[in-house]
PAZAPA-4460 file (N, C-alpha, C; in steps of 0.05 Angstrom, whole numbers, plus 32768, in hexadecimal, padded with zeros to 4 digits):
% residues 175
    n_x    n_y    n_z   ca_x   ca_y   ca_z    c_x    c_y    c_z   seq   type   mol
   8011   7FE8   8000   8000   8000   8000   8012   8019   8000     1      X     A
   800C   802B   7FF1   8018   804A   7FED   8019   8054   800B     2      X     A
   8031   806A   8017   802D   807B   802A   8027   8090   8024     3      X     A
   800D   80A3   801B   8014   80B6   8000   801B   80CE   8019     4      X     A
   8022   80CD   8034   8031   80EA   803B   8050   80E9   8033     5      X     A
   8058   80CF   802D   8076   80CD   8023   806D   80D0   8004     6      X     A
   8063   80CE   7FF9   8066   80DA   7FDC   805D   80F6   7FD8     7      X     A
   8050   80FE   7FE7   804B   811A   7FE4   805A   812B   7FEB     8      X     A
   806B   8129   8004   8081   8133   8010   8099   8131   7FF4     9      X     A
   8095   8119   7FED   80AB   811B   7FCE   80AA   8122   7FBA    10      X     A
   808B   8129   7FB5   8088   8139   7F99   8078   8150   7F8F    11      X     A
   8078   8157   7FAD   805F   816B   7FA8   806E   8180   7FA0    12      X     A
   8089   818F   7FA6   808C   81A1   7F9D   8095   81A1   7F75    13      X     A
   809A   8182   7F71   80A0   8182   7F58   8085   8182   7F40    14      X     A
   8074   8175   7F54   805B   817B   7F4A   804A   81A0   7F43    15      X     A
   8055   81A5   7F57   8050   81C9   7F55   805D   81D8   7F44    16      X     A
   8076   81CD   7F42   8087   81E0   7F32   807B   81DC   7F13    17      X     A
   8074   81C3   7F0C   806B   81B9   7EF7   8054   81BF   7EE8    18      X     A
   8049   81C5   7EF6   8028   81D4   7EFB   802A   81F9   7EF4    19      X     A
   803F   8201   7F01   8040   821A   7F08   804E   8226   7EEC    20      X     A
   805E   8212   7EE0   8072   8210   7EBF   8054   8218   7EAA    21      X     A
   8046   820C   7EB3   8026   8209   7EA4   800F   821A   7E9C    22      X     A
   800D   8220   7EB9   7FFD   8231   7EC0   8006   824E   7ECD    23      X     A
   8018   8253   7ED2   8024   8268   7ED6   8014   827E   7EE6    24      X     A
   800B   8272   7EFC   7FFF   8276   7F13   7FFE   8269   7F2C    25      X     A
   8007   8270   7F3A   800E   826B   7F5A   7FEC   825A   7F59    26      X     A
   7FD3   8263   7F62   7FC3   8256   7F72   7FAF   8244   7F5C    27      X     A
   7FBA   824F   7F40   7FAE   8238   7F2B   7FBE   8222   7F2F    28      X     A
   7FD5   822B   7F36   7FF0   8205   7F39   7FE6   8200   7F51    29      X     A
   7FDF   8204   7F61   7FD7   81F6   7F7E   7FBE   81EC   7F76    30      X     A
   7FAE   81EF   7F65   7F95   81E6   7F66   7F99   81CE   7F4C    31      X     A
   7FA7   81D3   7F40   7FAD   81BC   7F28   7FC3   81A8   7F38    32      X     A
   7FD2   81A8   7F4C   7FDD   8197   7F5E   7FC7   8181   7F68    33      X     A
   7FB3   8197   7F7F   7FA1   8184   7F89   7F95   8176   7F78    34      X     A
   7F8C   8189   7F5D   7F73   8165   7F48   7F89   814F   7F45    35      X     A
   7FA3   815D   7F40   7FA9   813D   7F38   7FB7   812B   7F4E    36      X     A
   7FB5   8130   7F69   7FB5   8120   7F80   7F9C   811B   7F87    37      X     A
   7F83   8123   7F7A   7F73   810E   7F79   7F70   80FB   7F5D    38      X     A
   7F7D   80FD   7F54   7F7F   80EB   7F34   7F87   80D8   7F44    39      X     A
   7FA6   80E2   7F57   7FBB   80CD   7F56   7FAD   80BB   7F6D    40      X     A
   7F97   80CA   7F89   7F8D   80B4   7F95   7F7A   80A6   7F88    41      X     A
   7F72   80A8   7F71   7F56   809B   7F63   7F61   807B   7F4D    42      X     A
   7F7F   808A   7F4B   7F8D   8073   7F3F   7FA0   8065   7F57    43      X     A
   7FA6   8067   7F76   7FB6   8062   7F7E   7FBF   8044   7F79    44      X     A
   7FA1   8034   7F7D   7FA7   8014   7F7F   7FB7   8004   7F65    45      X     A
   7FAC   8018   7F52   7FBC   800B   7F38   7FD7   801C   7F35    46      X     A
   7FDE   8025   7F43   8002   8029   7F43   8015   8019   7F43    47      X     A
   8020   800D   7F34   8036   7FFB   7F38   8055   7FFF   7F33    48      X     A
   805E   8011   7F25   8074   8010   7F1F   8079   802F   7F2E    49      X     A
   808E   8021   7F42   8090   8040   7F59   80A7   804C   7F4F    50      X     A
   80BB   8045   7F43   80D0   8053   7F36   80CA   8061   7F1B    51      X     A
   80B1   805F   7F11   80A9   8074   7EF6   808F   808D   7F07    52      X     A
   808E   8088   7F21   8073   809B   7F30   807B   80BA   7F2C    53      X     A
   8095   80C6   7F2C   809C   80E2   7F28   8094   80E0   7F0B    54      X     A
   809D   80D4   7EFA   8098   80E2   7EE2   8074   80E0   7EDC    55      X     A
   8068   80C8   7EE2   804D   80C7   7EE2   8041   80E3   7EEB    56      X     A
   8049   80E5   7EF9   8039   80FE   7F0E   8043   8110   7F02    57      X     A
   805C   8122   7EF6   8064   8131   7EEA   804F   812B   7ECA    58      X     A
   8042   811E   7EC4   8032   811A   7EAB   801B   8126   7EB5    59      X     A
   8013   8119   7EC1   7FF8   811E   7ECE   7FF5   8136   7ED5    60      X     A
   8007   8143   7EE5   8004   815D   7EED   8009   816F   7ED3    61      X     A
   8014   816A   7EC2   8014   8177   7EAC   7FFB   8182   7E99    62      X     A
   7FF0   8156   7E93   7FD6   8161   7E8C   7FBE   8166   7E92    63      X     A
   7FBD   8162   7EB4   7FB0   8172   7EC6   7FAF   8195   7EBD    64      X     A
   7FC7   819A   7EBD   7FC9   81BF   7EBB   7FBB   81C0   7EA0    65      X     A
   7FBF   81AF   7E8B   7FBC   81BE   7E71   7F9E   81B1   7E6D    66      X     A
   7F8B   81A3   7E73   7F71   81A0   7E71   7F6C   81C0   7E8C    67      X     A
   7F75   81BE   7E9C   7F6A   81D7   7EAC   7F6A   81F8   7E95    68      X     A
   7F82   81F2   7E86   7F80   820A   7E77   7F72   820E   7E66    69      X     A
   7F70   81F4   7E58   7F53   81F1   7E3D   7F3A   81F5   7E4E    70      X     A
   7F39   81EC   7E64   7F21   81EE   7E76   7F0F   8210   7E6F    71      X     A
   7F29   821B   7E7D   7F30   823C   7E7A   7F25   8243   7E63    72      X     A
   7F30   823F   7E4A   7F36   8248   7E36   7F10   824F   7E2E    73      X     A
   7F09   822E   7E30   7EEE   8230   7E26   7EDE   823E   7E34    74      X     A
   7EDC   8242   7E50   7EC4   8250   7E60   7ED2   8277   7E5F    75      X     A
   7EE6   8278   7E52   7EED   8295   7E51   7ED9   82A2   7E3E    76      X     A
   7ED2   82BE   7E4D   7EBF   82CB   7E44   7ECB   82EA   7E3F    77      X     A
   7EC3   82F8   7E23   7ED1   8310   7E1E   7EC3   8329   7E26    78      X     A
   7ECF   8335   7E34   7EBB   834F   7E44   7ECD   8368   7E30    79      X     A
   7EDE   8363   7E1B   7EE2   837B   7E09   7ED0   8380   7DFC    80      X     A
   7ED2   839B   7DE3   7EC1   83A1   7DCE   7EB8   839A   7DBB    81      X     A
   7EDE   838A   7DAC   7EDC   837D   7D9D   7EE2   8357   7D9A    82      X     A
   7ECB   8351   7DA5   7ECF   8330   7DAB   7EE0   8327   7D9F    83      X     A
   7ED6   8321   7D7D   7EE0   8314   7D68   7EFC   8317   7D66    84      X     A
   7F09   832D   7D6B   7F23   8337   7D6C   7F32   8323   7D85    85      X     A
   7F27   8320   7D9A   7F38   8318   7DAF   7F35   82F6   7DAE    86      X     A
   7F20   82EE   7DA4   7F22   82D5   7D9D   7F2F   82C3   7D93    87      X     A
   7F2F   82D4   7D7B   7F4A   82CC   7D67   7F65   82CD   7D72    88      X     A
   7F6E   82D6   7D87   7F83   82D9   7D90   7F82   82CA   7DA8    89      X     A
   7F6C   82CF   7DBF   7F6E   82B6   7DCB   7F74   829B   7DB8    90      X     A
   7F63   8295   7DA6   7F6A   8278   7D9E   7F88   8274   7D8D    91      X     A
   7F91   8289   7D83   7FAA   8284   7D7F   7FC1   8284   7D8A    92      X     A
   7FB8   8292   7DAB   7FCB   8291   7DC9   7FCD   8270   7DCF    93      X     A
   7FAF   8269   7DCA   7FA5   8249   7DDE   7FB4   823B   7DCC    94      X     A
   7FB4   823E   7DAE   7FC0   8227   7DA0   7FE4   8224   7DA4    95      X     A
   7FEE   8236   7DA9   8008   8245   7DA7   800D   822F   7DC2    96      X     A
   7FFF   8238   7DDE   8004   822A   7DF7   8000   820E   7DF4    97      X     A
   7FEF   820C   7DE7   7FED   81E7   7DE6   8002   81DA   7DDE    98      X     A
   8007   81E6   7DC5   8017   81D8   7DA9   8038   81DB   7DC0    99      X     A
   803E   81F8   7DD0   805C   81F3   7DE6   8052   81D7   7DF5   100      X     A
   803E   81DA   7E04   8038   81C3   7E18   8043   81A8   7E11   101      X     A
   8038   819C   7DF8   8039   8188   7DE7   8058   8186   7DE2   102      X     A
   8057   8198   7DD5   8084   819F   7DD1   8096   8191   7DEE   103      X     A
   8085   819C   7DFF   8097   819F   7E1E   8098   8185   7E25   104      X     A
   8081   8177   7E1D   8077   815A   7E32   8089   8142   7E1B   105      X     A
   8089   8150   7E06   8094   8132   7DF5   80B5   8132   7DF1   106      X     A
   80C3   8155   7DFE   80D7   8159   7E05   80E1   8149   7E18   107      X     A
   80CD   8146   7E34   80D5   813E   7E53   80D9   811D   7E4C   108      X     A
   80C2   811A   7E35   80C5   80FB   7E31   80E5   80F3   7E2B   109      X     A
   80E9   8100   7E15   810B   80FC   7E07   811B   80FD   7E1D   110      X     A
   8113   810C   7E29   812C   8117   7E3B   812A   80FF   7E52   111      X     A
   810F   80E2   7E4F   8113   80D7   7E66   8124   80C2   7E63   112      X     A
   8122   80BA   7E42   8128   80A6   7E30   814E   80AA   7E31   113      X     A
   8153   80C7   7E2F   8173   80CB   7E2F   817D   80C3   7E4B   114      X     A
   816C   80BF   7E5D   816E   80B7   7E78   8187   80C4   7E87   115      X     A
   8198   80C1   7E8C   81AC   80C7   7EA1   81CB   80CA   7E90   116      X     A
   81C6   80CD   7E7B   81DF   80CF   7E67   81E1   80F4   7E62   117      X     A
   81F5   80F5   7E81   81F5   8112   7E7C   8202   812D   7E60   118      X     A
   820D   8118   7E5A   821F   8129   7E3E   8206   812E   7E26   119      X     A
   81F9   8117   7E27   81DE   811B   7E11   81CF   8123   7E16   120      X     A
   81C9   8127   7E31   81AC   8135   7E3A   81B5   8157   7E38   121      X     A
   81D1   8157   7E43   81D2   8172   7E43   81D4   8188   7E21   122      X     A
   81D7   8175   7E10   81DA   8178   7DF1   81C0   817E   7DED   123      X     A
   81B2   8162   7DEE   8190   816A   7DEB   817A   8189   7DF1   124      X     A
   8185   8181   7E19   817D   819F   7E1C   8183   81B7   7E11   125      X     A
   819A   81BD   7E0F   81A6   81D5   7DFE   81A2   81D8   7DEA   126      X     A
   818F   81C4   7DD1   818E   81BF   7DB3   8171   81C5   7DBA   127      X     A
   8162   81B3   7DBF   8145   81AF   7DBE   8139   81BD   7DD0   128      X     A
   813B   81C6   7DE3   8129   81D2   7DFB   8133   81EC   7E02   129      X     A
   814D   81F4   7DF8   8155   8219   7DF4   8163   821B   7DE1   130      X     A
   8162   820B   7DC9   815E   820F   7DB0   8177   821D   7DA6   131      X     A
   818D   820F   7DB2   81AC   821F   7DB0   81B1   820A   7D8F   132      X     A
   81BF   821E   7D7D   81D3   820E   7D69   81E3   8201   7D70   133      X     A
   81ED   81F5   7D5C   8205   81DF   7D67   822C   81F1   7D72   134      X     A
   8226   8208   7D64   8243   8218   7D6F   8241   8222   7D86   135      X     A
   8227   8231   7D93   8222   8233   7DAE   8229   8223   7DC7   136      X     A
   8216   8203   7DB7   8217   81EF   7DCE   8239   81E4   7DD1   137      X     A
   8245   81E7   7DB9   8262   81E4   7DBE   8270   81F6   7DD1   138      X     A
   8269   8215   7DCF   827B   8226   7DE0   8270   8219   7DF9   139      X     A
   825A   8215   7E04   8249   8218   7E16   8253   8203   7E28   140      X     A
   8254   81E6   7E16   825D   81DD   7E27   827C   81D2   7E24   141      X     A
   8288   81E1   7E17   82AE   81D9   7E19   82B0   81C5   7E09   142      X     A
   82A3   81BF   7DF2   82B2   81A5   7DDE   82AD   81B9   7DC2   143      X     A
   82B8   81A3   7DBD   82B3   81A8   7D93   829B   819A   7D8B   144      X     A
   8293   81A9   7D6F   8280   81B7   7D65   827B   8198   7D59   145      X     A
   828C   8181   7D51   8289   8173   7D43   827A   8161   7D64   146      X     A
   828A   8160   7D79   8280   8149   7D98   8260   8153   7D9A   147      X     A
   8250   816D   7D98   8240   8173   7D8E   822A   8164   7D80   148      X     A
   823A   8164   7D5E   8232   8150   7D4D   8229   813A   7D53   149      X     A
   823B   8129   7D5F   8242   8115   7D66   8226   810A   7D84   150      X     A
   822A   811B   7D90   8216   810E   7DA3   81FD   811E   7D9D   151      X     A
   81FB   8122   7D88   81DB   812B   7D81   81D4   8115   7D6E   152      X     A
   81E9   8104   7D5E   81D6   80EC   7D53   81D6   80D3   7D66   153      X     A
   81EC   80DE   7D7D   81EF   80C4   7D93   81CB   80C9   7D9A   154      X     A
   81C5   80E0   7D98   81A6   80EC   7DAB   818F   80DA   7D97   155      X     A
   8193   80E7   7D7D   818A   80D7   7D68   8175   80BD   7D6D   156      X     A
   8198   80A9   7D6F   8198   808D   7D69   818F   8087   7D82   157      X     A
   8198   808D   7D98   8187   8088   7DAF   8161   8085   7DAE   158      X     A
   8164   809D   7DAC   8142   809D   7D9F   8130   8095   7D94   159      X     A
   813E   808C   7D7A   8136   8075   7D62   8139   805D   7D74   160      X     A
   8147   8057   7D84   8149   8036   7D94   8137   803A   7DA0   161      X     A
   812C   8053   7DAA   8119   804F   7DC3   8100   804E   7DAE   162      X     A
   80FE   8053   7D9A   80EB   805B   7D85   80CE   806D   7D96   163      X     A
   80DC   807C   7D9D   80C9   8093   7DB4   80BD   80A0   7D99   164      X     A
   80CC   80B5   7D86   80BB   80C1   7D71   80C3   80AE   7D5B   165      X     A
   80AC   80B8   7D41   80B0   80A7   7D2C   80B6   80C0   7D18   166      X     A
   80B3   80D7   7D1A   80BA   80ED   7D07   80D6   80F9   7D19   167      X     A
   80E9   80F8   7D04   8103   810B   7D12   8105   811F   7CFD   168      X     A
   80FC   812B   7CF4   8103   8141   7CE8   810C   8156   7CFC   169      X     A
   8100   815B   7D11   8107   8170   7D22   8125   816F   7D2B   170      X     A
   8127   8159   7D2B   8148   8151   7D33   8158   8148   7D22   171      X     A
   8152   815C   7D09   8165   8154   7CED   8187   815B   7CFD   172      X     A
   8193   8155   7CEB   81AD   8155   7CEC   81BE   816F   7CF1   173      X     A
   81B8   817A   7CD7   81BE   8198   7CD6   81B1   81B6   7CE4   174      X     A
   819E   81A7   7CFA   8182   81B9   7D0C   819F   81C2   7D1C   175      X     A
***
């Protein structure tokens, strides 16, 4: 049986921070925390694998926040002049936020798959998630431009084994 004050004590602040990346509000992340500690007691009994529970709950809380924001999105009501005007821009804000969200979550995935291989994760991050070139990530992190190269198709081939995506265009060669 779960102790969930020992899991809460362990993840609640990672759960907040996660929420708060999201929603970008202090008492909207506390309130998208609590739904999904009731997700997680509504699923407790079928929990089994306790060494994947941070990242589970880092999911959950994720798409906890982002149904809370569609939630939002739909019951928002325009008290300007010109409705039609702000609509169109709300929905091209909401699509903009979703389409990062989606970016972010299938990022965290890669980034779970590179696992603990700090030379590639730190390539990855600097390429894919702050979107540095390859001469940057060289000054940045003290090698050459080619070790670079080199462990971005190590990142690649990794990937393809894990066969996590089936489209790599994003992670062409010359990106």
């Amino acid at each position: 049986m779960w102790n969930y004050d020992i899991i809460v004590d362990q993840f609640q602040a990672m759960m907040y921070y996660t929420a708060f990346n999201v929603v970008k509000d202090k008492q909207t992340a506390e309130d998208v925390v609590q739904e999904t500690w009731i997700k997680v007691l509504k699923q407790g009994k079928k929990i089994t694998q306790v060494e994947k529970l941070g990242s589970w709950l880092k999911t959950i809380t994720t798409r906890t926040a982002i149904d809370l924001l569609r939630k939002e999105k739909r019951s928002h009501t325009c008290l300007f002049q010109d409705p039609n005007w702000l609509e169109e821009l709300d929905l091209c804000a909401g699509d903009f936020v979703e389409e990062r969200l989606n970016c972010s979550i299938l990022l965290e995935e890669l980034e779970q798959c590179i696992g603990n291989q700090q030379k590639l994760l730190a390539v990855f991050q600097l390429k894919f998630r702050l979107e540095f070139d390859n001469q940057q990530i060289a000054e940045m992190l003290n090698i050459s431009n080619s070790a670079v190269k080199t462990r971005l198709f190590r990142i690649r081939k990794l990937l393809k084994r894990a066969e996590v995506v089936e489209d790599f265009s994003e992670f062409a060669v010359g990106a």
